[in-house]
BATORTI-389133 format. One record per residue (C-alpha): residue number from 1; residue in one letter; x, y, z. Coordinates in steps of 0.2 Angstrom, whole numbers. Example, Ala and Ser with C-alpha at 12.3 -4.5 7.8 and 13.67 -1.06 7.14 Angstrom:
2
- resi, resn, px, py, pz
- 1, A, 62, -22, 39
- 2, S, 68, -5, 36
This chain:
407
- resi, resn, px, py, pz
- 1, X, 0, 0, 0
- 2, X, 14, 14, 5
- 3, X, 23, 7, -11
- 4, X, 9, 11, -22
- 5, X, 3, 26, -12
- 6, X, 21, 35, -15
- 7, X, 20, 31, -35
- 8, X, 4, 39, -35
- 9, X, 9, 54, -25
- 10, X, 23, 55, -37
- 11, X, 11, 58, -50
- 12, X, 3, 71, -41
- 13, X, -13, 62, -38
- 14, X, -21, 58, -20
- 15, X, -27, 40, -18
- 16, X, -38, 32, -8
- 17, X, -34, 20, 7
- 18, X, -44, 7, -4
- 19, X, -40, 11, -18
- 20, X, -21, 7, -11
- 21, X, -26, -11, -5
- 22, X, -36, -17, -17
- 23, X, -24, -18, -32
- 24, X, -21, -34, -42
- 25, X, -5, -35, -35
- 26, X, -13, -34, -17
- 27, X, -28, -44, -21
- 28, X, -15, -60, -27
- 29, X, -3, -58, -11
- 30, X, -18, -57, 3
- 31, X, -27, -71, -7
- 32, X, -12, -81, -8
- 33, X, -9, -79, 10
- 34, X, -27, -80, 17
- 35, X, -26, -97, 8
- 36, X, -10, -102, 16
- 37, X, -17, -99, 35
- 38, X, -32, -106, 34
- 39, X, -45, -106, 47
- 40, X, -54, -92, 51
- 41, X, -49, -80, 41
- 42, X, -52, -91, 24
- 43, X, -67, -97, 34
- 44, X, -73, -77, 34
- 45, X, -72, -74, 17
- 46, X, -80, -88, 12
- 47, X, -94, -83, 20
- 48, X, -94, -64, 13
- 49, X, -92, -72, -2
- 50, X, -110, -79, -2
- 51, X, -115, -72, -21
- 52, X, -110, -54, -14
- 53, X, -100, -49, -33
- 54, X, -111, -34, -35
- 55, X, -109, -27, -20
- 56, X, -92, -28, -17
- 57, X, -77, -20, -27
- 58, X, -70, -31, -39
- 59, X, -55, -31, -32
- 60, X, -60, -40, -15
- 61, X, -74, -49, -25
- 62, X, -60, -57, -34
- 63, X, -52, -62, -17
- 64, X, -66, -69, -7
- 65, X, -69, -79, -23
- 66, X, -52, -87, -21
- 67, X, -54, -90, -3
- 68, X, -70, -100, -8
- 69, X, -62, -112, -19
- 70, X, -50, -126, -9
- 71, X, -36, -119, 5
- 72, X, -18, -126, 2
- 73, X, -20, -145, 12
- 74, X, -7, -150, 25
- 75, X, 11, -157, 21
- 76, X, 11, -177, 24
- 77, X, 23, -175, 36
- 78, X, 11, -164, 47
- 79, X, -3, -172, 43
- 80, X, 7, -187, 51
- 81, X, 11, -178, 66
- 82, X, -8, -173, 68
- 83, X, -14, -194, 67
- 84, X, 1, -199, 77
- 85, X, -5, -184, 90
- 86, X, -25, -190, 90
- 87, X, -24, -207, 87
- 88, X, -9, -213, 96
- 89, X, 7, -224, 89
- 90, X, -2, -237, 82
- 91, X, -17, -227, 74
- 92, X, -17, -238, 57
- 93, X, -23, -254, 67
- 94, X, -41, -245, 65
- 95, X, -42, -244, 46
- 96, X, -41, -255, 32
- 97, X, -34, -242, 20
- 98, X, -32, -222, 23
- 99, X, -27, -213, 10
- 100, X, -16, -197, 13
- 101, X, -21, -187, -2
- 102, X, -35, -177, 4
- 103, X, -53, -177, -6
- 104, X, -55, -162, -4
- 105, X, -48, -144, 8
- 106, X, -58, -130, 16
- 107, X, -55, -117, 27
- 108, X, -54, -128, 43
- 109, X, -49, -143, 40
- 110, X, -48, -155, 26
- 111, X, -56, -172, 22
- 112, X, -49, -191, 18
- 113, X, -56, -207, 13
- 114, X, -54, -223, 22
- 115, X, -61, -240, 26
- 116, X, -63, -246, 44
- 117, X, -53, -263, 49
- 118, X, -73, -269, 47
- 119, X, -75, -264, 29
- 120, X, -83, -249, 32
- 121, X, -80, -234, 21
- 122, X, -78, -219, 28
- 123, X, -75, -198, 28
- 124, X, -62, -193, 41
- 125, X, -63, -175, 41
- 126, X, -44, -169, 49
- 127, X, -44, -149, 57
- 128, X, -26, -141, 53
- 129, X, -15, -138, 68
- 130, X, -18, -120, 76
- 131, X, -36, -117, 68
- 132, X, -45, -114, 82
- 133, X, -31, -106, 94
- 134, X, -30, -92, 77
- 135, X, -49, -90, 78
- 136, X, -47, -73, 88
- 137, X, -33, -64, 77
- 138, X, -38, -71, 62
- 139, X, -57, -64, 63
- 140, X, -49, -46, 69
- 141, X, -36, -47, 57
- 142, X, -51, -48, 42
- 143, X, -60, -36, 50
- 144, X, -42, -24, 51
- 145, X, -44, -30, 31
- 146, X, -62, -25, 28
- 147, X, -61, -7, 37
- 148, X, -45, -2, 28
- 149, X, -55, -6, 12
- 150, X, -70, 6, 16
- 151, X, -82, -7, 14
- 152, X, -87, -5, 33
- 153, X, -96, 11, 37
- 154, X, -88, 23, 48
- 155, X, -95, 24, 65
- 156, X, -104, 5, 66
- 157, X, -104, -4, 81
- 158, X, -99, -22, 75
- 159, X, -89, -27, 89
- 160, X, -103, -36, 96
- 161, X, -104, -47, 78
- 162, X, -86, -50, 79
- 163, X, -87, -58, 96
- 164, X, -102, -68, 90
- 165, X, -93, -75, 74
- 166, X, -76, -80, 83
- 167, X, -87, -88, 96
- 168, X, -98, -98, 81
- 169, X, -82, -104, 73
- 170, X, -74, -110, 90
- 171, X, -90, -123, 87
- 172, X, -88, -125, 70
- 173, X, -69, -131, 77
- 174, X, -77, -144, 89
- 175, X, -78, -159, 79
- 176, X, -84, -166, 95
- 177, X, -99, -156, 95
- 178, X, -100, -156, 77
- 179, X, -103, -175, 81
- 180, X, -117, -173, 95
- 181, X, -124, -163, 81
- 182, X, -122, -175, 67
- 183, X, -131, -189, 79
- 184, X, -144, -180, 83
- 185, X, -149, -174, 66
- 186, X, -148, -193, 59
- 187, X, -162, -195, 75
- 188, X, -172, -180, 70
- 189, X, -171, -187, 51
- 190, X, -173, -204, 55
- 191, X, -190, -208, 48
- 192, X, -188, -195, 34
- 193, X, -182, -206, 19
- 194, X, -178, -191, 7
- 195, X, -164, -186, 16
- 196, X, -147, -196, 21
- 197, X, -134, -190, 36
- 198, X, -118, -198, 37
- 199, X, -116, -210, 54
- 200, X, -104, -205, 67
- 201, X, -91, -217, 73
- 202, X, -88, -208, 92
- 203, X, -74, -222, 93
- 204, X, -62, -214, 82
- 205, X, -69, -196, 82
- 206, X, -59, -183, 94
- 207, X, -59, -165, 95
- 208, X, -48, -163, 78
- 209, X, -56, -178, 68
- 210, X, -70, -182, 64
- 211, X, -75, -198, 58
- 212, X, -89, -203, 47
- 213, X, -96, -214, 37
- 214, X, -96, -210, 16
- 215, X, -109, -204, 8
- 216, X, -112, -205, -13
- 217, X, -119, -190, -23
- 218, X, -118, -176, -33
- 219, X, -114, -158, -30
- 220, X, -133, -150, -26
- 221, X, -125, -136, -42
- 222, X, -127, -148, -55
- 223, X, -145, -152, -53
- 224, X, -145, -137, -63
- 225, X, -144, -147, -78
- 226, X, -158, -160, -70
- 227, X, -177, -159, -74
- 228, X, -189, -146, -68
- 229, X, -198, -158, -56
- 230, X, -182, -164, -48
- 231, X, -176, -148, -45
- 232, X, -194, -142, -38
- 233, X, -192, -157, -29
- 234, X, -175, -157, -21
- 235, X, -177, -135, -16
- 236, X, -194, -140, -7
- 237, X, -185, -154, 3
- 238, X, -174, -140, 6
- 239, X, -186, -128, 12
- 240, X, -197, -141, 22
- 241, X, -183, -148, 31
- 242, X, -177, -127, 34
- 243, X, -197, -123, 42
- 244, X, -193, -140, 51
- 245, X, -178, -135, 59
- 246, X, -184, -117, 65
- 247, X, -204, -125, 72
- 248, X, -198, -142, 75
- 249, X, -181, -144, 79
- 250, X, -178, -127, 85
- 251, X, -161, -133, 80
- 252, X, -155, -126, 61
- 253, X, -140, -130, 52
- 254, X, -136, -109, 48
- 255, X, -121, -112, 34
- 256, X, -128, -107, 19
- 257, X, -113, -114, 9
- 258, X, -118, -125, -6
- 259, X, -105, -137, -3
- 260, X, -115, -144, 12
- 261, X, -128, -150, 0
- 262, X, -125, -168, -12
- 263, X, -139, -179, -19
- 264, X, -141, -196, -21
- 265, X, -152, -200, -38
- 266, X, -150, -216, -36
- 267, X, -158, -217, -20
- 268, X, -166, -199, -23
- 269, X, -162, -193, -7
- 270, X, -154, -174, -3
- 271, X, -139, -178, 7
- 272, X, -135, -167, 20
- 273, X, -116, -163, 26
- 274, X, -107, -153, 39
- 275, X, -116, -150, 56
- 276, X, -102, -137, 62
- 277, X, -112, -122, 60
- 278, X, -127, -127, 69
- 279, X, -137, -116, 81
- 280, X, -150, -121, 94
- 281, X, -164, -108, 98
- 282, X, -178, -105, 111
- 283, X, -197, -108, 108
- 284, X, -199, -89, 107
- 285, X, -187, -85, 96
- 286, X, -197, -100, 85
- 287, X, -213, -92, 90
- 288, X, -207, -74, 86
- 289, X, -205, -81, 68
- 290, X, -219, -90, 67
- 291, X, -230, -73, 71
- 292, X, -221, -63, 60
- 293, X, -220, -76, 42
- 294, X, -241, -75, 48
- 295, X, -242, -59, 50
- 296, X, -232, -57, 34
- 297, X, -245, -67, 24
- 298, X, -259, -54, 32
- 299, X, -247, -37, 26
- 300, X, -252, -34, 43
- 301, X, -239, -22, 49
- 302, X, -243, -23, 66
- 303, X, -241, -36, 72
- 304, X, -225, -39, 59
- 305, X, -214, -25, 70
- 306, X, -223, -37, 86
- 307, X, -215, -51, 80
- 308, X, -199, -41, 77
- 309, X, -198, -37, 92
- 310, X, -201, -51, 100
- 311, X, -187, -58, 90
- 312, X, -175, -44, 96
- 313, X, -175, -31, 82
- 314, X, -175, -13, 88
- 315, X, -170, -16, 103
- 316, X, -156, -2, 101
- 317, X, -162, 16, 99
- 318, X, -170, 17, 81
- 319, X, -178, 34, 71
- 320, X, -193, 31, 62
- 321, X, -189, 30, 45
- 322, X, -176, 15, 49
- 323, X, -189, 7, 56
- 324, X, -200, 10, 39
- 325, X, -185, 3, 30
- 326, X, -182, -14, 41
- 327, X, -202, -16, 40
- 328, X, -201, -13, 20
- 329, X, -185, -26, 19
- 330, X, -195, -38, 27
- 331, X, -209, -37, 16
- 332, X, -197, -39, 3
- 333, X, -189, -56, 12
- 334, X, -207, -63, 12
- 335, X, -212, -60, -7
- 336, X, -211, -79, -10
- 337, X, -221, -85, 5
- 338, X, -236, -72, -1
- 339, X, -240, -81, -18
- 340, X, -253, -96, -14
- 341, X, -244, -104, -31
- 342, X, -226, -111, -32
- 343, X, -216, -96, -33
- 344, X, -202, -96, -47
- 345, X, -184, -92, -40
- 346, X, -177, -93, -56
- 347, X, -189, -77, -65
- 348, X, -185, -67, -50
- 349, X, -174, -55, -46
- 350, X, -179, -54, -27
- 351, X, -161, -59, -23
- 352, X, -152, -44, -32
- 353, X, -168, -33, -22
- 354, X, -164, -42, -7
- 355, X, -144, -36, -7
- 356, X, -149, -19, -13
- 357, X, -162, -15, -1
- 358, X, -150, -23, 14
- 359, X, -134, -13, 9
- 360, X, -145, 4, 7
- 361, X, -150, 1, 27
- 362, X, -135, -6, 32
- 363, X, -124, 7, 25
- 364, X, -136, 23, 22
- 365, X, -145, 21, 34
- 366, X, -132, 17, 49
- 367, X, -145, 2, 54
- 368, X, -132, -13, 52
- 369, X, -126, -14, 69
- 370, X, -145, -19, 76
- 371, X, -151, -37, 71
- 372, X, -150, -49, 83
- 373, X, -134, -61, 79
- 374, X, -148, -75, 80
- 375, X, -159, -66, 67
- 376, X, -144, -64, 58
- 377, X, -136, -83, 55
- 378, X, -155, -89, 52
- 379, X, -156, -76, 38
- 380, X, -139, -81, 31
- 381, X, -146, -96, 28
- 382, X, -162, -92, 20
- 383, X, -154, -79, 8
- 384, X, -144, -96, 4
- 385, X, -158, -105, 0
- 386, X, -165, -92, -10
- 387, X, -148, -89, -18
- 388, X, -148, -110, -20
- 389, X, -165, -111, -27
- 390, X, -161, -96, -40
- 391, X, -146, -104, -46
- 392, X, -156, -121, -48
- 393, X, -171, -111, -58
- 394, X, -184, -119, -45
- 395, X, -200, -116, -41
- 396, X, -206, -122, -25
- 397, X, -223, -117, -15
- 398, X, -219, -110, 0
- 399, X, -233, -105, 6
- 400, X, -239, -122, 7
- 401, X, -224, -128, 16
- 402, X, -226, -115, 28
- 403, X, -247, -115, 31
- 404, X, -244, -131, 43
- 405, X, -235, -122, 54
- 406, X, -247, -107, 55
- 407, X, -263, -116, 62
């Protein structure tokens, strides 16, 4: 940045402090390095990344896009070190065949395939060494990253948010609770046939592995080339399983990332993956939705900022016409639950009016700060469902899905 900022000065031109950063040169080296440690910084920007090119300058669209693609795996030798470290000297006695190319490398850890001394095949997802000690610098040092480029407004409050995202990926670093997660999904889902979880084997599982059973399917993306009624199908098993998890569970899976997501056509079942990200709420949290997707389906205003409230919205001080604004951008989140017909994801352009309308509040309107951290994973999600189901041209009835849970 200095380097760039004294050729420019040469020139007799003033630049900006973002304009400094975000150079290709720049944009290479902090992808390159973000990549190279991992954890929770990569893990950040993979989830700015969700779909956000149009709002983000190109520059730092092109380096979130990097970070969302695979992170550099670990060395044999340390991965070594890491079995030798969980499973003891004699860790191969458990395993058939373990094959030390990973399938594949994400922000936190990466994942091999194995068979069990029984026959079993398996996923053995391995967390690299220091992910979750760096949890805390990494997610101020992107934070350092995103006020230098001017994409945070001045004068937020996101502190709160910060302390909330370190404190959801030291879960997401739990493989151990990852597990309890993992089990009691494949309980919850038991007698669902349309959908498949992994098993967890608690025997070889630790803290930094996780261990379970292989699962066969596609990447939930290339359905986009599938027939109309499969995709309708898989987007409503989707969205019932999502209105499952708020009303039933009270338990929802909040990583929005498409990766998560395979299918089985042979078996024709949505296979569901990676329970890190999971987040437990109370009945009236659930309730305070409930009221507001019903009062939603009135346009009864009312009782919408009730349920907001109820919620946690506008619990800070808030003028008027912010309050008009959230109101208006709820409205707009709840366009596919007003139509009594299938509502078609892929004519829409609700996710571009969704972005617009949530970036002019955030940043215009100094109103980013005030969602509840709840609200706010539980909408991550949705907006990933919307974004899923748009990219899959799907047309899914959700008022139907939802009506069940109104009466």
């Amino acid at each position: 940045m200095l380097a760039e900022g004294a050729r420019q000065l040469v020139k007799g031109q003033l630049p900006a402090k973002q304009d400094l950063l975000l150079t290709p040169g720049n944009v290479k080296r902090v992808a390159e390095q973000l990549a190279h440690l991992r954890g929770a910084a990569m893990k950040i920007g993979q989830l700015l990344s969700m779909d956000a090119g149009d709002l983000l300058p190109p520059a730092l669209t092109e380096i979130l896009a990097r970070l969302r693609a695979s992170a550099n795996p670990m060395p044999a030798k340390q991965l070594a070190q890491v079995l030798l470290q969980e499973w003891g000297d004699n860790w191969q006695r458990h395993f058939a065949d373990f094959t030390f190319v990973p399938m594949a490398a994400a922000s936190i850890g990466q994942v091999h395939q194995a068979y069990h001394d029984n026959g079993k095949r398996l996923a053995v997802k391995i967390q690299y060494p220091g992910v979750r000690q760096s949890i805390d610098s990494d997610v101020d040092n992107v934070a350092t990253l995103l006020r230098l480029s001017g994409l945070l407004p001045k004068g937020v409050d996101y502190q709160s948010l910060l302390e909330e995202a370190k404190q959801q990926l030291k879960h997401e670093a739990d493989y151990l609770l990852e597990a309890r997660y993992l089990s009691r999904y494949g309980q919850l889902l038991a007698t669902s046939p349309d959908y498949q979880v992994p098993t967890v084997f608690p025997e070889l599982s630790t803290v930094n592995i996780l261990v379970m059973s292989y699962v066969e399917g596609a990447h939930i993306e290339s359905l986009a080339q599938a027939s109309q009624a499969e995709r309708d199908r898989v987007m409503t098993l989707l969205f019932q399983l999502l209105f499952r998890e708020l009303f039933e569970f009270r338990l929802v899976q909040t990583d929005p990332n498409f990766a998560n997501y395979l299918y089985d056509s042979r078996r024709q079942q949505l296979v569901l993956l990676d329970f890190g990200a999971c987040r437990e709420y109370s009945a009236d949290f659930s309730d305070g939705y409930r009221a507001l997707f019903g009062a939603a389906l009135k346009n009864d205003k009312a009782n919408i900022e009730t349920a907001l409230q109820q919620i946690g919205f506008f619990s800070q001080h808030i003028v008027e016409s912010q309050k008009v604004a959230v109101l208006e951008l709820v409205a707009l989140a709840c366009e596919p639950l007003k139509q009594p017909h299938a509502f078609d994801f892929g004519a829409s352009d609700l996710a571009n009016r969704l972005r617009e309308a949530g970036m002019a509040l955030s940043m215009k309107q100094n109103y980013w700060h005030t969602p509840p951290a709840d609200a706010i994973f539980l909408h991550r999600k949705i907006g990933g469902l919307y974004l899923l189901a748009a990219r899959l041209k799907a047309r899914v009835n959700l008022q139907a899905i939802l009506h069940p849970y109104l009466v």
